[in-house]
C-alpha positions in Angstrom: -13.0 -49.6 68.8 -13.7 -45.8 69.1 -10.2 -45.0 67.7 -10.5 -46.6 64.8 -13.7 -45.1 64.4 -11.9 -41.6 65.2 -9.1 -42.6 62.6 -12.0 -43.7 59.7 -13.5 -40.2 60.3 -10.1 -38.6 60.3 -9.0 -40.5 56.6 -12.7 -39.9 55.7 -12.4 -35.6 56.5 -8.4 -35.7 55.2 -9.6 -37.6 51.7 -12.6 -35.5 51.3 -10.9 -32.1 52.2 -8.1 -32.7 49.8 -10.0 -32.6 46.5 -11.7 -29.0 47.8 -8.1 -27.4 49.0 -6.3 -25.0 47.2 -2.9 -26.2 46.2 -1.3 -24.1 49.5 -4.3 -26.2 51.9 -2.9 -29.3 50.1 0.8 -29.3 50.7 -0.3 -28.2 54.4 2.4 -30.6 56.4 -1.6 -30.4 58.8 -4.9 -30.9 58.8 -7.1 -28.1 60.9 -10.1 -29.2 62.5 -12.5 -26.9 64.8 -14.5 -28.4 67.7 -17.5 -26.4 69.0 -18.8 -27.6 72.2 -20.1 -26.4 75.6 -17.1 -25.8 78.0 -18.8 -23.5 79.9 -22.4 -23.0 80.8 -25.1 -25.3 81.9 -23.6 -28.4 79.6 -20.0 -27.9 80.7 -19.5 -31.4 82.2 -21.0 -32.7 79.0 -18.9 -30.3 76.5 -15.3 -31.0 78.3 -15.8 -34.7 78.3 -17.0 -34.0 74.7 -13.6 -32.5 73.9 -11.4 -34.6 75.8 -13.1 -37.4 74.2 -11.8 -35.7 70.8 -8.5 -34.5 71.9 -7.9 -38.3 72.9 -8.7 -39.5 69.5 -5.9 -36.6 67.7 -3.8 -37.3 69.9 -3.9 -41.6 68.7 -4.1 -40.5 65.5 -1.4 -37.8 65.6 1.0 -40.5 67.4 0.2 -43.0 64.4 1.6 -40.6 61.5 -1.6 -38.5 61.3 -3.7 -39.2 57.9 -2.0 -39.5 54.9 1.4 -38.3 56.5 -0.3 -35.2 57.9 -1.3 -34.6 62.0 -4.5 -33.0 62.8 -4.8 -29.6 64.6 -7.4 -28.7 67.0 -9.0 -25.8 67.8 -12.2 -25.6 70.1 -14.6 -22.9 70.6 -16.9 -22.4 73.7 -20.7 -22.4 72.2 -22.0 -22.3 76.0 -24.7 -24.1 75.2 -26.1 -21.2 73.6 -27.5 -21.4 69.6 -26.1 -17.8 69.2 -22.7 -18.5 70.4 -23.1 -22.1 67.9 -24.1 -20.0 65.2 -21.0 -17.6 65.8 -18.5 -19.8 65.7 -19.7 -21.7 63.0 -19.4 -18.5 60.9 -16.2 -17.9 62.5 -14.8 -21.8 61.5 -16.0 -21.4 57.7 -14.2 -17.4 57.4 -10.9 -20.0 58.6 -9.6 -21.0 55.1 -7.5 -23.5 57.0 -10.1 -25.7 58.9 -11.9 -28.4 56.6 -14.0 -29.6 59.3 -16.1 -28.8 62.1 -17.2 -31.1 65.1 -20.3 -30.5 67.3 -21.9 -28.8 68.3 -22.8 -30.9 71.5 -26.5 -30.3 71.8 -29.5 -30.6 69.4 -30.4 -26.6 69.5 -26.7 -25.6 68.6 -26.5 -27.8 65.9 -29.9 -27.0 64.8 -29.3 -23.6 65.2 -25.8 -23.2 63.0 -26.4 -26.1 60.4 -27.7 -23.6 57.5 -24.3 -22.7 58.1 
């Protein structure tokens, strides 16, 4: 049940992304992703089982033919925990032409805390 789930929200990002990508982004043979989580700091346990958890769900999709032909690639980013380090990477995912989505951050504050970005 949660792959599907994982492989809705990958067709969902991969169909959505497409229609904003340049033409270069389009013919991409992947499909960037960026995960922000807590993998170190008071959350830790919580954060790597957060990423684990996502890195699973790739890794199904990615061994079914990826979306639309084309396999997903993660990359993760350490918030701590900490709404500065959240709002950091979230301004460091968006400067990435090549990621069309982010996930997490794990905790309420984060999230809270880089959303206007």
């Amino acid at each position: 049940m949660l792959s599907r789930r994982i492989a809705l929200i990958g067709a969902v990002v991969a169909a959505s992304g497409f229609g904003a990508w340049s033409a270069t982004r389009a013919d991409a043979p992947t499909i960037h992703i960026a995960l922000t989580a807590p993998i170190t700091g008071d959350y830790a346990e919580y954060g790597t089982n957060f990423k684990r958890s996502v890195e699973m769900g790739i890794d199904e999709i990615n061994a079914a033919g990826g979306v639309l032909g084309k396999k997903f690639v993660l990359s993760v980013g350490d918030s701590k925990g900490d709404p500065k380090e959240s709002v950091n990477l979230a301004e460091k995912w968006i400067s990435d032409a090549t990621i069309v989505a982010e996930i997490g951050d794990f905790t309420s504050s984060c999230c809270m805390a880089s959303q206007p970005i």
